[in-house]
C-alpha positions as CSV (number, residue, x, y, z in Angstrom):
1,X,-12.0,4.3,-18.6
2,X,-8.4,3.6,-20.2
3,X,-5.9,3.1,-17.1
4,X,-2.4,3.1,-17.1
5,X,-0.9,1.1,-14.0
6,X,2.5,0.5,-12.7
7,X,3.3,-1.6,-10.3
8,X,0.3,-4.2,-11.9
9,X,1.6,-7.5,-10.9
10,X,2.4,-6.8,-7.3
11,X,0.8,-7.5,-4.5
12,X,-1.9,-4.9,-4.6
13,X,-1.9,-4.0,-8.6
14,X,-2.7,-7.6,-9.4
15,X,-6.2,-7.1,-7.0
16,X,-6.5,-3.9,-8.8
17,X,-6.3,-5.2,-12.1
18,X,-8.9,-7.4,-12.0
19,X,-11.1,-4.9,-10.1
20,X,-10.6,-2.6,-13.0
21,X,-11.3,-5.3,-15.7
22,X,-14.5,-6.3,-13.6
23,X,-16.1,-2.8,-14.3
24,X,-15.0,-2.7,-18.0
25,X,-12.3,-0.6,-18.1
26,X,-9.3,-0.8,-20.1
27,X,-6.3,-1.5,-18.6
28,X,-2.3,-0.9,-19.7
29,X,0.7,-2.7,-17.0
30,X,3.4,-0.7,-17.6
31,X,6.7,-2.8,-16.9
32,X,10.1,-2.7,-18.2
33,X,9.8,-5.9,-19.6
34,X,6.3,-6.3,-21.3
35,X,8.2,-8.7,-23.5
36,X,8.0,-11.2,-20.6
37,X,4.7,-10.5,-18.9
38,X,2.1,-13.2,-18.8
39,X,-0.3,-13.6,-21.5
40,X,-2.7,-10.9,-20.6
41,X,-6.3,-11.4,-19.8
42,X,-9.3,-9.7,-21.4
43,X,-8.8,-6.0,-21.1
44,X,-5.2,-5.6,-20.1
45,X,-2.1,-4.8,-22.2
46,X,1.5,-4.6,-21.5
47,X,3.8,-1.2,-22.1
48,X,7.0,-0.7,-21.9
49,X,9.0,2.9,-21.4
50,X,8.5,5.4,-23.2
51,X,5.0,5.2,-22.7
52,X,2.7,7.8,-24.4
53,X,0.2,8.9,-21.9
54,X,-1.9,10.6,-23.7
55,X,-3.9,7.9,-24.7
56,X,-4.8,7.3,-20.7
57,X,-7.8,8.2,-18.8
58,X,-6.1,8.1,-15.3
59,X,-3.0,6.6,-14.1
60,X,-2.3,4.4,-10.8
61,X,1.5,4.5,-9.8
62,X,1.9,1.6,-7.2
63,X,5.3,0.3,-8.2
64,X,7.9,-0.2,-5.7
65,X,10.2,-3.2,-4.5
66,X,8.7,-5.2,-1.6
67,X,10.2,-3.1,1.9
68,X,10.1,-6.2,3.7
69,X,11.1,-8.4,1.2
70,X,14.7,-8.3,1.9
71,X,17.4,-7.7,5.1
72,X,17.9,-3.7,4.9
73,X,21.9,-3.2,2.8
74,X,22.5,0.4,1.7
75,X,22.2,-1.3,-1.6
76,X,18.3,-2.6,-1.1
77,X,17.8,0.7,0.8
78,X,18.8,2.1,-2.6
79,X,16.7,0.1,-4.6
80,X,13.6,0.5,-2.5
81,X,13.8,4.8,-2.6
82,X,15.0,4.4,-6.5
83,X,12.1,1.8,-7.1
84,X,9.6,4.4,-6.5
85,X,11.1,7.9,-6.7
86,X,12.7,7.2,-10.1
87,X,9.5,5.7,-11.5
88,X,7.0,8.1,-10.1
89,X,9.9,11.1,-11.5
90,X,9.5,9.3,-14.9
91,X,5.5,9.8,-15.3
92,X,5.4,13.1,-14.4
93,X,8.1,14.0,-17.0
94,X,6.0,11.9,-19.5
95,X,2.8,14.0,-18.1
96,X,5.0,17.3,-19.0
97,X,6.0,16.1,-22.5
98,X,2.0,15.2,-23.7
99,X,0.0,17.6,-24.8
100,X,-3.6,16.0,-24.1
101,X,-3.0,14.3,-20.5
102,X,-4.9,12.0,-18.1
103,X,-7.1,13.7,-16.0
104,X,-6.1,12.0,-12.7
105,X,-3.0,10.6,-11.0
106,X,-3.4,8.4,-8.7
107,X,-0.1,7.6,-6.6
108,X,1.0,5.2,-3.5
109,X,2.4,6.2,-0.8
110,X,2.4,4.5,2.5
111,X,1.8,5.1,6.5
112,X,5.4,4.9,7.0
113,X,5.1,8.9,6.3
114,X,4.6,9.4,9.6
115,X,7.4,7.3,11.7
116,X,7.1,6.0,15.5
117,X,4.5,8.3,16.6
118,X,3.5,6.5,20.2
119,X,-0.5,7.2,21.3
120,X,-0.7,10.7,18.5
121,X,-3.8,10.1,16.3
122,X,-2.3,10.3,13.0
123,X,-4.6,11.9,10.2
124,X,-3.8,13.2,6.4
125,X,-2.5,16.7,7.4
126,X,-0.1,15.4,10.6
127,X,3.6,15.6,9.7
128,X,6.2,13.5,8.4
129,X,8.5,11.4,10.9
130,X,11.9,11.5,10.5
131,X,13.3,8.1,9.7
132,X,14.6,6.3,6.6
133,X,10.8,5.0,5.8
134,X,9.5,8.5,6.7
135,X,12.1,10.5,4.4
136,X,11.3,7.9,1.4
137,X,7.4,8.8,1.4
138,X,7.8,12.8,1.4
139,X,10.5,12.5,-1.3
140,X,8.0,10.3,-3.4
141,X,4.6,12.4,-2.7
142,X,6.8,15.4,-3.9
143,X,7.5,13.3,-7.3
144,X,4.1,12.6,-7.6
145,X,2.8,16.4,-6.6
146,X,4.7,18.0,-9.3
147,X,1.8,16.7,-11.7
148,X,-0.9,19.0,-9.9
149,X,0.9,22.0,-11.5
150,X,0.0,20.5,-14.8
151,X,-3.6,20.8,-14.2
152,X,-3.7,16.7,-13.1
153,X,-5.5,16.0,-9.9
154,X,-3.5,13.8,-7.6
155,X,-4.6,11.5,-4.9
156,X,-2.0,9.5,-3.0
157,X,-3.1,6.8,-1.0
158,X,-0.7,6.0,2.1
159,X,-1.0,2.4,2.4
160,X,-1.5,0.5,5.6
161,X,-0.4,-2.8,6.6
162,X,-2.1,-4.6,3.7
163,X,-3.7,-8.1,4.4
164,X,-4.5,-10.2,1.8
165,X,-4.3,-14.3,1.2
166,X,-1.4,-14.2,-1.9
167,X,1.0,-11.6,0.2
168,X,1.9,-8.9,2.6
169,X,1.3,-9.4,6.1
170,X,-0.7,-12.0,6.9
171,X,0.9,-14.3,4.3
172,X,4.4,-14.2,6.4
173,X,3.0,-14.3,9.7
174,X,0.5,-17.5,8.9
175,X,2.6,-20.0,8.6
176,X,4.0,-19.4,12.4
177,X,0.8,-19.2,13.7
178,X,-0.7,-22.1,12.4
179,X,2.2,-23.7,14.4
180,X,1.0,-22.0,17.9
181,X,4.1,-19.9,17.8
182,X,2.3,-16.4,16.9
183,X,2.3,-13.8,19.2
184,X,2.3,-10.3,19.7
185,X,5.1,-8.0,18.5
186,X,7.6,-6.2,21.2
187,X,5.3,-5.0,24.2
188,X,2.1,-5.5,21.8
189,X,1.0,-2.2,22.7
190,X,2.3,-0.8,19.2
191,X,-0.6,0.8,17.0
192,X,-1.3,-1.7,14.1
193,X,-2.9,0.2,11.2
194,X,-4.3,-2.8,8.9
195,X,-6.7,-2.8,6.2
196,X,-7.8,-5.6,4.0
197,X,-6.8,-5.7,0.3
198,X,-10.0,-5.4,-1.0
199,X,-10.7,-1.9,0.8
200,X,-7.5,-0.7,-0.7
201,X,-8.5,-1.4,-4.5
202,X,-11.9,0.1,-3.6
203,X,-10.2,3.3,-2.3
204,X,-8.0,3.5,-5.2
205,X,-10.9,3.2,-7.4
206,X,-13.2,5.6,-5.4
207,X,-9.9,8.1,-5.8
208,X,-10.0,7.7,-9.8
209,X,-13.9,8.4,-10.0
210,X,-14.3,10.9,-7.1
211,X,-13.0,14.6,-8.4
212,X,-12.7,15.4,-4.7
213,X,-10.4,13.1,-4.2
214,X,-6.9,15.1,-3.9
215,X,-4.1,14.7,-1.9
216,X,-3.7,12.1,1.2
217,X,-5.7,9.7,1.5
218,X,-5.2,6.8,4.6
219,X,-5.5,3.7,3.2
220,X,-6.8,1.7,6.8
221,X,-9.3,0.3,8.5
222,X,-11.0,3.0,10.7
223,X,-11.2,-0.1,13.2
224,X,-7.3,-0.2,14.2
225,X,-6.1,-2.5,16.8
226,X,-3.1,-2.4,18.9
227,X,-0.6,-5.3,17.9
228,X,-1.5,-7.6,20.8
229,X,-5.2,-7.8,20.0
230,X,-4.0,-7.9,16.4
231,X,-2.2,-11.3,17.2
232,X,-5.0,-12.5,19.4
233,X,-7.8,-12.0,17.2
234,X,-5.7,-14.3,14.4
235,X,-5.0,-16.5,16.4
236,X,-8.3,-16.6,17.8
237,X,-9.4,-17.5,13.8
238,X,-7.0,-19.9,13.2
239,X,-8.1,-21.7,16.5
240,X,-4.7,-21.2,18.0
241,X,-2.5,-19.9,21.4
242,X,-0.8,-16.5,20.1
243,X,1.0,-15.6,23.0
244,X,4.7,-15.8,22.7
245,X,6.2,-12.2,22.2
246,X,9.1,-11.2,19.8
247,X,11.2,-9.2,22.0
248,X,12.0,-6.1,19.7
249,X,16.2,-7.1,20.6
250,X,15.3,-10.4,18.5
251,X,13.8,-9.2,15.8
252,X,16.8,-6.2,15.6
253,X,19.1,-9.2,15.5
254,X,17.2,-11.1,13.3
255,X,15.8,-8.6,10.6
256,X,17.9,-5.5,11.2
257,X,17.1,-2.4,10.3
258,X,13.5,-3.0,9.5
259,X,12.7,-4.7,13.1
260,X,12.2,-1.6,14.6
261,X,9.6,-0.6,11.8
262,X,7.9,-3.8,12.5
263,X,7.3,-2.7,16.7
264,X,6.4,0.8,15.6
265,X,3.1,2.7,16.7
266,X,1.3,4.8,14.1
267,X,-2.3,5.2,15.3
268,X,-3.4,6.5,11.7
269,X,-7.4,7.2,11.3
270,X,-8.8,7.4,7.8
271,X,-10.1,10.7,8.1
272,X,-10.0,11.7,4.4
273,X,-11.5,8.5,2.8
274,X,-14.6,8.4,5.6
275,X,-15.2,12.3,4.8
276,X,-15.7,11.7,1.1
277,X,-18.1,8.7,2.4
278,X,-15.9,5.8,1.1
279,X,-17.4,2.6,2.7
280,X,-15.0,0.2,4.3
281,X,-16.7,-3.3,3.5
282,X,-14.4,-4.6,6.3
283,X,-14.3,-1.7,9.2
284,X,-13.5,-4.8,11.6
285,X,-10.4,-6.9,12.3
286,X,-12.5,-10.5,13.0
287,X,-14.7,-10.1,10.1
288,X,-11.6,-9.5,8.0
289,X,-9.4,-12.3,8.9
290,X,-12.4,-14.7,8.6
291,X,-13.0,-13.6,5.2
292,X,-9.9,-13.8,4.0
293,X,-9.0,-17.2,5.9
294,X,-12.4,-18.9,5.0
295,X,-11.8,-22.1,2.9
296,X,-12.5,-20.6,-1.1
């Protein structure tokens, strides 16, 4: 399969890159500045726009600047919506201008779709939440919809709290609980919808090959822990206490705008991913974290 990605050298897209390679296919980054990009490895090429997609197979959209990379401004609140609506806008225009197009698009999105939702069970058809993170994901599954009316399945895949050893997550919070100062989140009864990296490439994968695969997909672990057992259980790997709360006033203060996204509940269930039989490899939070902190 010939792949286009955006989005290749993130966090996730770097995992999925070399997922793709490992199977064969042939893989395009698109970036803005494929001048620049690292020497690429067997199998993958750099693109720049305008990018002629007719040449692709399928296409994974996954770019987007970090949301918790910086403090929340207008201006980086800006550049996170423009990041991913503009981009996402761009392929489907390219998509309308070919003649001969790929036959799937496969888009992120993220469980920030559906805002602070308490104890709700949260599947693929529940409705959006109304916050800032909320608004950004129906505006970018709209982008990324328009393609279906040009005969292109789509599949977006509403990403979870990602945990991986080079980023996301778990590569913030290690560093303060290998110092015995981890601890739950707010009141740690908050949903925490996680799922390990290498489930997320699979899903995206199983989502380019499985013509079934359409619309919202969950990307996280069916086995989803509330944010105290979450910081337990890490702690419990990395042999340390994990008790000391963040007080949700603190991390306001500290981070903004974006604390209160951090002490949010959203008890999302992967109902569309376990109905087309897509196998977690790592349904459980223990196995997880010892997998990905065993010494490699």
């Amino acid at each position: 399969m010939n792949v286009l990605v955006t989005g290749g050298t993130g966090f996730v897209g770097h995992e999925l890159v070399k997922r793709l390679c490992a199977r064969d296919d042939q893989v395009t980054i698109l970036t803005r500045t494929p001048q620049a990009a690292r020497p690429a490895r067997a199998g993958v090429t750099y693109a720049g726009w305008p990018v002629d997609v007719a040449r692709f197979d399928a296409v994974v959209n996954l770019a987007g600047a970090g949301v918790a990379d910086r403090r929340w401004s207008a201006a980086y609140k800006a550049e996170i919506r423009s990041s991913r609506i503009d981009t996402t806008r761009q392929l489907v225009e390219a998509l309308a201008r070919s003649t001969t197009r790929p036959r799937v698009l496969v888009s992120a999105s993220a469980i920030g779709w559906y805002g602070d939702r308490g104890e709700e069970e949260l599947t693929e058809e529940s409705p959006p939440g109304t916050d800032f993170l909320a608004q950004l994901c129906v505006d970018w599954e709209a982008e990324a919809r328009r393609a279906e009316a040009l005969g292109v399945r789509v599949a977006i895949v509403r990403i979870g709290v990602v945990l991986g050893r080079a980023g996301g997550a778990l590569k913030q919070l290690l560093p303060i609980f290998r110092l015995g100062l981890g601890g739950p989140l707010g009141s740690g009864k908050a949903w925490f919808p996680w799922v390990h990296l290498d489930d997320v490439c699979s899903l995206i994968v199983h989502a380019l090959d499985d013509a079934r695969a359409r619309g919202a997909l969950n990307a996280v672990s069916p086995g989803i822990v509330r944010n105290k057992a979450f910081s337990a259980t890490l702690g419990r790997v990395l042999r340390r206490p994990a008790i000391l709360p963040a007080p949700p006033i603190a991390l306001r203060i500290v981070l903004g705008e974006i604390g209160s996204v951090l002490t949010a509940s959203q008890r999302v269930v992967p109902g569309r991913p376990l109905d087309l039989g897509f196998p977690f490899r790592f349904p459980v939070l223990e196995p997880a974290l010892r997998d990905l902190l065993a010494a490699r």
